[in-house]
C-alpha positions in Angstrom: 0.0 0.0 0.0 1.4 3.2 -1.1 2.0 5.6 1.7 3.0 9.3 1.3 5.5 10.6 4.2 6.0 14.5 4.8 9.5 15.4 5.7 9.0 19.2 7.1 12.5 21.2 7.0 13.7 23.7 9.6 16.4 25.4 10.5 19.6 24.1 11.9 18.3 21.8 14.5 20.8 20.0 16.6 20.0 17.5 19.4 21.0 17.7 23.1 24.6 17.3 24.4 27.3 17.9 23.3 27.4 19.6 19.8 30.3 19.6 16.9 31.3 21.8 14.6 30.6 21.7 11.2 33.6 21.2 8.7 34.4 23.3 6.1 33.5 20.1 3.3 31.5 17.2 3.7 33.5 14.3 4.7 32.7 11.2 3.0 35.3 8.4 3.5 35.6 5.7 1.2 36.9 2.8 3.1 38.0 1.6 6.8 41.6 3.3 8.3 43.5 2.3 11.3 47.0 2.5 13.0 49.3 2.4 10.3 47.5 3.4 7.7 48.6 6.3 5.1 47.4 8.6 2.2 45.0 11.4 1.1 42.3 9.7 2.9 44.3 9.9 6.8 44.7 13.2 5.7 41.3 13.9 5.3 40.1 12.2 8.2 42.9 14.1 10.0 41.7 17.7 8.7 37.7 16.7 9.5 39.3 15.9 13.7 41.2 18.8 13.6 38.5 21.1 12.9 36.6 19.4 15.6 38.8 20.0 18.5 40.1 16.4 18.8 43.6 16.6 17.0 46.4 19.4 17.7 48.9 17.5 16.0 50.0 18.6 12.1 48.6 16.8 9.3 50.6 14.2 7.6 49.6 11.6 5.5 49.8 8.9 8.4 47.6 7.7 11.0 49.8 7.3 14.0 49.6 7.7 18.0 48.2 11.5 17.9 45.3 10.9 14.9 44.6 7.4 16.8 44.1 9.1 20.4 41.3 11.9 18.4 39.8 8.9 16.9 38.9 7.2 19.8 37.9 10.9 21.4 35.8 11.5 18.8 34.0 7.9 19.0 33.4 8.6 22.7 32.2 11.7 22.2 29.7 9.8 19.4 28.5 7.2 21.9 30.8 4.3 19.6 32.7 1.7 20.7 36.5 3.8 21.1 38.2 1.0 19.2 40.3 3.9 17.3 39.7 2.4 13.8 37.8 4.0 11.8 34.8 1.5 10.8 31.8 2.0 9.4 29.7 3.5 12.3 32.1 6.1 12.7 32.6 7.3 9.1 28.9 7.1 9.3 29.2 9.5 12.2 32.1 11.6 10.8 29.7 12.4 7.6 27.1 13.8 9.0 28.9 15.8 11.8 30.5 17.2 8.4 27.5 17.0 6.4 25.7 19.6 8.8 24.1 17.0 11.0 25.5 16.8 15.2 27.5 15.1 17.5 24.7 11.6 17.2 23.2 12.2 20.7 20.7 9.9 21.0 18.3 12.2 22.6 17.9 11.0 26.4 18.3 7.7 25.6 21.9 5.4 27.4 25.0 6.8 25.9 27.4 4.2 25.5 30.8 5.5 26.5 33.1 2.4 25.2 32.7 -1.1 24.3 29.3 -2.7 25.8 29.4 -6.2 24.3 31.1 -7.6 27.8 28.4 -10.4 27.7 30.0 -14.0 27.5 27.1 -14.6 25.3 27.8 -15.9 21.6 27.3 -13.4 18.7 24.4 -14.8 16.9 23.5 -13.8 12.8 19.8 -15.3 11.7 17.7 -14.6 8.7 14.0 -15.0 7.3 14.1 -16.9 3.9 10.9 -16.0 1.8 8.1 -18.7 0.8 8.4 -16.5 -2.5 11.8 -16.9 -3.5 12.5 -20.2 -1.6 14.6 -21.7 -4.6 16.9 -18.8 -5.0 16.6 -18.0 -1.1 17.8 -21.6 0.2 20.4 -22.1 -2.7 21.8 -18.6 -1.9 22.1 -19.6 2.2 23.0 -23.2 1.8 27.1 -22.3 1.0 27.0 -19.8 4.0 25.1 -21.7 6.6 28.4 -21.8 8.9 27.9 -17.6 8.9 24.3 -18.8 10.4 22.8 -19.7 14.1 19.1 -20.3 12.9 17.4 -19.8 9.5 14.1 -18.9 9.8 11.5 -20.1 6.6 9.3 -17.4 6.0 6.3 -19.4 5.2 3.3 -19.8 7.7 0.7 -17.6 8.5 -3.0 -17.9 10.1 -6.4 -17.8 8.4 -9.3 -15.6 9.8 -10.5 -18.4 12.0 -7.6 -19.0 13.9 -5.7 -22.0 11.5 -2.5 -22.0 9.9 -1.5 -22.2 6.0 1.4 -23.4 4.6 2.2 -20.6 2.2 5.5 -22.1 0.6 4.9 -26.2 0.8 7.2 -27.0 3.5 7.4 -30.9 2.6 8.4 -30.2 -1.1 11.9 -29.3 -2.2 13.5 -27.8 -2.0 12.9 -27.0 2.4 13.6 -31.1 3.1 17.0 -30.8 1.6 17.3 -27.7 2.9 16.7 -28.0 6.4 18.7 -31.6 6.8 21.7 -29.1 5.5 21.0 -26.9 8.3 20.8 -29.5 11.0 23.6 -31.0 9.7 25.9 -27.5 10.3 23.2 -27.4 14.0 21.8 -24.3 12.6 18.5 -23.8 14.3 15.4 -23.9 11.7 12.6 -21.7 13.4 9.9 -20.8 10.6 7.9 -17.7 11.1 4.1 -17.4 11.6 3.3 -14.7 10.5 0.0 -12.4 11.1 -1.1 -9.2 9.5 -4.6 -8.9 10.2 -5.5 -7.2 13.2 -9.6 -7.3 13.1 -9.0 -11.1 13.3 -6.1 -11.4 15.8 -8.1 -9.4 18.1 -11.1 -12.0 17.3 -9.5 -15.1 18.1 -6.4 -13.3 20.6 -9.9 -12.1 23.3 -11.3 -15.5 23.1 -9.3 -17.3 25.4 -10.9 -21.3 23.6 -9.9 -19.9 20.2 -6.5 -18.2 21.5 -5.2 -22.0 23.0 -6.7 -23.7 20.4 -4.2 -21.4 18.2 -1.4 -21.6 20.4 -1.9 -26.0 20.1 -2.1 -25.6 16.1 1.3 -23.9 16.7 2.5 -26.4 19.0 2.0 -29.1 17.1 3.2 -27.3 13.4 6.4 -27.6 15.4 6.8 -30.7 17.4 5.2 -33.2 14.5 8.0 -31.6 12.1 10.8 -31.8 14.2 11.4 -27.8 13.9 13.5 -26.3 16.4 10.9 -23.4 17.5 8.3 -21.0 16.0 8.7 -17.7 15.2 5.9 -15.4 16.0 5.6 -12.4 13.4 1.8 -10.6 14.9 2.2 -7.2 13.2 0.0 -4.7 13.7 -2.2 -5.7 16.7 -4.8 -3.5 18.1 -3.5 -1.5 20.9 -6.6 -3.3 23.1 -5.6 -6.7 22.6 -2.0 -5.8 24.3 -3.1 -8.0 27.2 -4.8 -10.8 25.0 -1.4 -11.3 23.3 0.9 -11.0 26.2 -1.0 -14.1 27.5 -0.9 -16.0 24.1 3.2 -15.8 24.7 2.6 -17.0 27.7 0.4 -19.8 27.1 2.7 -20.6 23.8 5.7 -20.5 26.0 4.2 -23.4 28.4 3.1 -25.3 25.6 6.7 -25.2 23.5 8.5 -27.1 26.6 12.4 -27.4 25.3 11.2 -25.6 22.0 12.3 -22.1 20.9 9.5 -18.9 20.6 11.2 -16.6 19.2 9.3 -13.0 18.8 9.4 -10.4 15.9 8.5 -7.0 17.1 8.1 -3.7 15.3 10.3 -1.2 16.7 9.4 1.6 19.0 10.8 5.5 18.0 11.5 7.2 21.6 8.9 9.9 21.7 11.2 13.1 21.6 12.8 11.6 18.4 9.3 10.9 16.8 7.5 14.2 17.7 10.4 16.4 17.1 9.2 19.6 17.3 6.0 19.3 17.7 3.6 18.0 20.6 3.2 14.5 22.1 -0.3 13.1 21.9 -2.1 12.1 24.4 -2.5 8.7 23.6 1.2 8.4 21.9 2.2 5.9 24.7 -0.2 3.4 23.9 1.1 0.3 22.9 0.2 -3.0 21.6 3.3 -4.6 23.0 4.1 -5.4 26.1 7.6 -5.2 26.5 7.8 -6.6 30.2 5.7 -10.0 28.7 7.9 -10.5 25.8 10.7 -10.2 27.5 9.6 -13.0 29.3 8.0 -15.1 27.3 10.6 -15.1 24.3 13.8 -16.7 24.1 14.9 -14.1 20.9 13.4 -10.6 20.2 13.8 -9.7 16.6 13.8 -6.1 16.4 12.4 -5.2 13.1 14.6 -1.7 12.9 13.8 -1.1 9.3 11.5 1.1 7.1 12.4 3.7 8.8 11.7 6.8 6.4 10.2 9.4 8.2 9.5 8.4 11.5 12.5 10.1 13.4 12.0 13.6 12.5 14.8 15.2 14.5 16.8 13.1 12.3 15.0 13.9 9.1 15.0 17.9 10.3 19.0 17.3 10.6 19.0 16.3 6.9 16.5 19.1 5.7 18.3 21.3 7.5 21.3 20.4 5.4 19.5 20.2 2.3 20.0 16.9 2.1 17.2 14.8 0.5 16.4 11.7 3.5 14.2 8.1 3.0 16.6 5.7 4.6 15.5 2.0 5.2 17.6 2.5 8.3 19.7 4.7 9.5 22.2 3.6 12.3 21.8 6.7 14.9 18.0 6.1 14.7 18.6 1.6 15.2 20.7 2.5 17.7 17.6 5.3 20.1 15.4 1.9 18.9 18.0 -0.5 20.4 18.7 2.0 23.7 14.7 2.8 24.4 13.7 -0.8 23.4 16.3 -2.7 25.9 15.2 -1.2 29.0 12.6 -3.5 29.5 14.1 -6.5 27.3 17.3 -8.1 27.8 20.2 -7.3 25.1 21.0 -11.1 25.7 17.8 -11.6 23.7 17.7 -9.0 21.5 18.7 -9.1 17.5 18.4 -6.6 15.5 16.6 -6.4 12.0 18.9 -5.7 9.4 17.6 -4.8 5.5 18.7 -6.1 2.3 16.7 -4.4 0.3 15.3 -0.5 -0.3 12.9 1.7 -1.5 12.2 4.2 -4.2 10.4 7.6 -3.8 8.2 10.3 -5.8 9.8 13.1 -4.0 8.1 16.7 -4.5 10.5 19.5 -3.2 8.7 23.0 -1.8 10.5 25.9 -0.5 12.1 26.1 2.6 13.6 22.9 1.8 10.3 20.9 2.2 9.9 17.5 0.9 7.2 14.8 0.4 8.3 11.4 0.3 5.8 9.0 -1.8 7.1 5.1 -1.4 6.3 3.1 -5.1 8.1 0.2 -4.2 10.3 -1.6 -2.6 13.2 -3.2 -4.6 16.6 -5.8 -4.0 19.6 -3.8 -5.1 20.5 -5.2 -8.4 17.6 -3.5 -9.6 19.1 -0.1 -9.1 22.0 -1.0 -11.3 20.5 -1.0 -14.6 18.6 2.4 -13.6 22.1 4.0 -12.9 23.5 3.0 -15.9 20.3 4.2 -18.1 20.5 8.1 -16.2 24.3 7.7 -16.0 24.3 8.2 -12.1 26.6 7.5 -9.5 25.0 6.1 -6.6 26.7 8.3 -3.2 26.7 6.5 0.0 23.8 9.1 2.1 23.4 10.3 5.7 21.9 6.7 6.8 25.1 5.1 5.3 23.4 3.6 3.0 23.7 4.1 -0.9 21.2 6.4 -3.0 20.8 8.2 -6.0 18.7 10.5 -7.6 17.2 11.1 -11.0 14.6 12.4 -13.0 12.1 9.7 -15.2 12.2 10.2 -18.7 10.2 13.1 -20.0 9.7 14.7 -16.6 13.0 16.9 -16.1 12.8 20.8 -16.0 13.4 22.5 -19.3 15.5 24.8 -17.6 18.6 22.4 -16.8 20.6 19.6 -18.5 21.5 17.1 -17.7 18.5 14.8 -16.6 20.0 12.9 -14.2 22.0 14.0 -11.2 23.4 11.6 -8.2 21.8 14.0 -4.9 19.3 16.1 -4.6 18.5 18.6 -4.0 22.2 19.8 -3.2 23.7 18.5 -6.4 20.6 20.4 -7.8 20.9 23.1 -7.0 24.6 23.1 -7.6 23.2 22.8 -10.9 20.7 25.2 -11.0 22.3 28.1 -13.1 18.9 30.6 -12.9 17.0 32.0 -10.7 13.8 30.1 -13.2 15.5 27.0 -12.2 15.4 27.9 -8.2 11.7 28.9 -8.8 10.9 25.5 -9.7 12.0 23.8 -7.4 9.8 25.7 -5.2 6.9 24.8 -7.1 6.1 20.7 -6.7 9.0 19.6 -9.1 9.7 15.8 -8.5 12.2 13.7 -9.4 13.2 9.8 -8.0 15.0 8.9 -5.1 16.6 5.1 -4.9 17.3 4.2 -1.3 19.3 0.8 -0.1 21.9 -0.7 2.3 24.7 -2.1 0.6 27.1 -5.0 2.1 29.1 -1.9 3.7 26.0 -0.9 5.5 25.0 -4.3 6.6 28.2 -4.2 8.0 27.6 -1.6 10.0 24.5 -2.9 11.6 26.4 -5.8 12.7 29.1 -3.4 14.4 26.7 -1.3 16.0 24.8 -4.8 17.5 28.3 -5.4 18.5 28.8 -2.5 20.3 25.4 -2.3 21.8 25.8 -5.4 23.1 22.9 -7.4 21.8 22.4 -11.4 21.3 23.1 -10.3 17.7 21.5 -9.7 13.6 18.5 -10.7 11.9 18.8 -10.2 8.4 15.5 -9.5 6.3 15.6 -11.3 3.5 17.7 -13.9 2.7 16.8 -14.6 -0.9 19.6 -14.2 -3.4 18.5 -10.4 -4.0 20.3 -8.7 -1.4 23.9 -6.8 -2.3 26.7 -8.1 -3.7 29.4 -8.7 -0.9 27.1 -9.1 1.9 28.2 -13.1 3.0 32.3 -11.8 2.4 31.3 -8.8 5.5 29.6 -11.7 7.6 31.8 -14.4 7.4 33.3 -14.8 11.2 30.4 -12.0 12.3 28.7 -15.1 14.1 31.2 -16.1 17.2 
């Protein structure tokens, strides 16, 4: 369903604590650096801590003692793990303290001040494998399932009165093969139930003989096929049957004995962060999860931290506020207020956190004042940006979120007033462009181009260092089906401990 999302600029907004300067240039480093390293790159990274206050030392094409020592200042100062290299999370950072955004203050919610992930616990990676693509999905996973802890087959959901369907034909191949694989390699196999209709949860959730009757169908899906657990995927509950389905988990939970419930939730925006700027409704805090119950009642918490896009507006008013153009499937300083708000009532030993493979692409409609609407068309895996690129002759830029985007008008629908058609960021490389003041002008009135939005392999490494750092049980990477970016098994191979 196509949803239309208003981004609403202001003016330089910056959150709470402690606040950087903004560099002279927008510092956009291509790869990792650590001790030792050399080149135009240190010396970049150099001149972006310097102008921050972190490095006295003179610049010189080599990261030593001194640039390490304003490294891990800097990360401190950014809440990251002070490791002193220079990883994805913190070149995420250093861009958009450069780009015009802030320090990455996550807005009342735990600072961490060094390395978090003390627990003993095992580093777990997992990912959902769609009925849809369950050829290309299991052949993809089958070479990498030593990368894996569980697997989860995205194929089970419940009818309107209360039974279960088997959406992808879990006895036929290629799942058998599959899954002997995995139990071979004693990677868990936990398919998903999944549940999207919240008239009939709340029907069969409030009746407590149809609610156990559910939770033995789900019992038995697993124990008569020798699964290892169930996933439980209920998206989009009322906020009234909060009660109904904290006592579903629990009566699940009795039934599953030595069995795994595992438990997908949607992700929760700390309120400052969603309502930036303007008032909190009265009813904002009412949920239709309780945390407390899950906590208790599920072995893993799966954190869906994606599809962001614009609910964080102080970090969408950061990006307008820089003229910078902002849809992101999921930025890290937003995962990481989810991660910080979200673990205060369930344990980071159970916690993994969603990761994306795939993106989005937008209408966008600029106004003035640098005011954008944001309409989604569809979601996409990356290689089907590629061929787009190449037709527009665009470069895709890594963005804000870390991610990679670009930006382009369709054919037939670029001003008459510029040239070329197809530009890699708006609006700032737009208005770069924009060589009239008839050009400015519309701008200001509804012109739209494209925006392509996705994580790559370098930001789904990211997510995995920021899990690290936060300390959680680990990933969960949605979807495993041969789509995702190119590179993404090379980042996770020795992720899982």
């Amino acid at each position: 369903m196509q949803r239309t999302i208003a981004f609403l600029a202001a003016t330089a907004l910056f959150l709470p604590g402690l606040a950087l300067a903004q560099s002279s240039t927008c510092v956009t480093l291509s790869g990792d650096l650590s001790f030792g390293a050399i080149g135009s790159q240190v010396t970049e990274l150099q001149t972006f801590l310097k102008a921050q206050g972190f490095l006295t030392a003179p610049l010189v094409p080599n990261f030593g003692n001194a640039t390490l020592a304003a490294v891990r200042a800097f990360q401190g100062a950014q809440g990251i793990s002070a490791t002193g290299t220079v990883g994805p999370l913190t070149r995420y950072a250093i861009q958009r303290v450069s780009c015009g955004g802030t320090s990455g203050s996550t807005s009342g919610a735990t600072q961490s001040s060094g390395p978090t992930n003390t627990s003993s616990n095992k580093f777990e990676v997992t990912g959902w494998i769609p009925y849809w693509r369950a050829a290309t999905g299991t052949q993809d996973v089958l070479p990498h399932l030593d990368e894996l802890s569980e697997v989860n087959p995205f194929v089970y959901s419940v009818r309107t009165d209360g039974t279960i369907v088997d959406n992808g034909s879990m006895d036929q191949e290629p799942w058998p093969s599959f899954i002997a694989a995995a139990k071979a390699k004693k990677v868990r196999v936990i398919p998903t139930v999944m549940w999207s209709n919240a008239d009939a949860m709340h029907a069969i959730l409030s009746s407590a003989p149809l609610r156990q009757a559910l939770e033995d169908r789900i019992t038995a899906l697993v124990k008569n096929n020798g699964f290892d657990g169930v996933d439980i995927d209920f998206e989009g509950k009322h906020a009234e049957d909060k009660n109904f389905f904290a006592t579903f988990l629990k009566g699940l939970y009795q039934r599953m004995g030595p069995k795994w419930v595992t438990c997908d939730i949607e992700s929760r925006t700390p309120l400052d962060a969603r309502y930036y700027g303007t008032e909190v409704p009265p009813d904002a805090t009412i949920y239709a999860n309780d945390f407390v119950a899950i906590n208790k009642y599920c072995d893993r918490v799966k954190v869906m931290a994606y599809d962001q896009q614009g609910i964080d507006q102080e970090l969408a008013a950061q990006a307008a506020s820089s003229s910078q153009v902002y849809g992101p499937v999921a930025d890290p300083f937003w995962v990481r207020k989810v991660i910080n708000l979200m673990s205060k009532d369930i344990k980071k030993s159970k916690i993994l956190i969603g990761v994306p493979t795939y993106g989005y692409e937008y209408d966008v409609t600029a106004y003035a004042g640098n005011q954008y609407t944001y309409d989604i068309l569809w979601t996409f895996n990356p290689g089907y940006a590629t061929p787009i690129a190449a037709q527009y002759n665009v470069t895709p830029v890594r963005n804000m979120a870390g991610e990679m985007q670009f930006t382009y008008f369709p054919s037939g629908t670029a001003p008459n007033t510029v040239a070329p058609v197809s530009l890699n960021n708006v609006p700032s490389a737009l208005l770069a462009a924009a060589a009239s003041t008839a050009y400015a002008d519309s701008i200001n009135t509804h012109q739209t181009f494209r925006l392509m939005d996705w994580p790559d392999a370098q930001s789904i490494a990211g997510k995995a260092e920021l899990a690290a750092d936060l300390g959680v049980r680990g990933i969960s990477i949605f979807k495993l089906d041969g789509g995702e970016a190119p590179g993404m098994w090379d980042v996770l191979v020795g992720v899982k401990q």
